[in-house]
Steps between C-alpha positions, in 0.01 A plus 500: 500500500792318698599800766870450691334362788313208323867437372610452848270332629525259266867429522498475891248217435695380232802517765366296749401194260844516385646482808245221595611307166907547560464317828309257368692387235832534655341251728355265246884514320586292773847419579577702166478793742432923358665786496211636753684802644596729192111341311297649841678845491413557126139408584354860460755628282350216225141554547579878458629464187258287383234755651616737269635348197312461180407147363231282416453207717389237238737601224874506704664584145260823421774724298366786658574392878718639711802244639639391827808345490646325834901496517442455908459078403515421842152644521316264226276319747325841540480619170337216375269578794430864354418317144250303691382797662461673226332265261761414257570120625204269706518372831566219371797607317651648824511170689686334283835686635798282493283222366707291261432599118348766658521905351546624830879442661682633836654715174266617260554387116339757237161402428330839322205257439451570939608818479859440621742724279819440586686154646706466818776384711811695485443794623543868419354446087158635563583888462721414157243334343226766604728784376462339222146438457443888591752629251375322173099582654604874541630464127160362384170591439314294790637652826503236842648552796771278636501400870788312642553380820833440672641429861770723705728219531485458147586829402884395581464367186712696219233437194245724722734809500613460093078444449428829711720732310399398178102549631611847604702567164181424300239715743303170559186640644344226432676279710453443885747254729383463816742359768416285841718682752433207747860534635598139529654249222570154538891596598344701826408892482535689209721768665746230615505313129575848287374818634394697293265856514226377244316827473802703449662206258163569269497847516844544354434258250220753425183301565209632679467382836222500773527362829225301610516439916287257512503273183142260700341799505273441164383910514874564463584295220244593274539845558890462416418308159194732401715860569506669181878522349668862500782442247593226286638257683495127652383471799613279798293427839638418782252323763632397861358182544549233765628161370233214671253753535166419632666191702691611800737212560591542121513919533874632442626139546746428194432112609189514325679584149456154387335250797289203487166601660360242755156436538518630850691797365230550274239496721629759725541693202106439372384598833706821586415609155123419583506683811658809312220494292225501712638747733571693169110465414343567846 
């Protein structure tokens, strides 16, 4: 029997791959460049949810299966990581990212063949769509759970508030958003672009909300997504996260939204993460 602390343990190592296989691609896209500073603070939050979801690895269409939908596009690059991670697309697969006639773009097209749901590129779709998918599952006989993952600058957008009190309306307990409150969009800070109090904003709109301080800390995200619901309700998580994380000249630098990655840059990057680890594991 899986216990809660095989499921962590699995998605910190799942974590660090990803993390290992953003910077590497975003360095073999070349001059192409990656959004590298909103994909590394979504890191845990992805292999979280694919710690806990339920799927089947070889069959990415089971009907059973619970979905994950990414309205956050800028983050692509690491999702397709967490499919990798998780089994559902090859290694080989993975490094063909921004290849041309390749499945795997900057933006991500839907594929449900590799497990991606839901396309992007304009943002603030995601939680429409998923509202969806949760309504007409809660009105059938096979019962999933939606996931849905969105960014703080993009909750600006107007579709996000129209999606979250029609979730509410229909007591979508079967529906979980989960927002990366990294504080920094590609206009500068979030508080400076539109500020707005997002844990008060869901709350009235009468979603369940908890807090999570530290959205790196794996132990605190799976505990979030695995807290039995009260009342039904969606539910919304908010994780503080730190845009660039795990690379301190990319860490709460809104430069690093969209960069070309050097190979110097890179290497800096492989070996501070390196050191991290070992100190981590000694």
């Amino acid at each position: 029997m899986i216990t809660k602390n095989d499921i962590i343990l699995n998605c910190e190592n799942a974590a660090a791959r990803m993390r290992i296989n953003t910077l590497r691609l975003a360095f073999l896209a070349g001059q192409k460049g990656a959004h590298l500073g909103g994909c590394l603070s979504v890191i845990e939050i992805l292999a979280s949810v694919y710690g806990i979801m339920k799927f089947k690895p070889g069959d990415p269409g089971w009907q059973d299966r619970d979905r994950f939908i990414l309205s956050k596009g800028h983050a692509s690059l690491s999702h397709y990581t967490a499919l990798e991670a998780s089994g559902i697309i090859s290694e080989e697969k993975l490094f063909t990212f921004e290849q041309n006639g390749g499945d795997l773009p900057c933006a991500s097209s839907f594929i449900p063949e590799l497990g991606i749901e839901f396309p992007n590129g304009s943002l603030g779709f995601g939680l429409t769509y998923a509202v969806g998918l949760a309504l007409a599952s809660s009105k059938g006989l096979k019962r999933c759970h939606v996931y849905v993952l969105l960014g703080d600058g993009e909750c600006n957008e107007g579709l996000i508030w129209e999606a979250a009190m029609s979730a509410a309306h229909f007591k979508l307990s079967n529906l979980t958003a989960i927002i990366d409150l990294n504080s920094l969009q590609s206009d500068g800070k979030t508080c400076d672009v539109m500020n707005i109090q997002l844990e008060n904003m869901w709350t009235g709109f009468g979603w369940e909300v908890i807090m999570v301080d530290d959205g790196h800390d794996v132990t605190q995200l799976v505990d979030a997504f695995t807290r039995p619901c009260i009342e039904p309700r969606p539910r919304v998580i908010i994780a503080r996260t730190i845009k660039g994380k795990g690379v301190s000249y990319m860490e709460n630098n809104s430069e690093w939204h969209h960069k070309f990655l050097s190979r110097e840059l890179f290497d800096s990057a492989m070996t501070e993460i390196a050191r991290k680890t070992w100190n981590d594991t000694n």
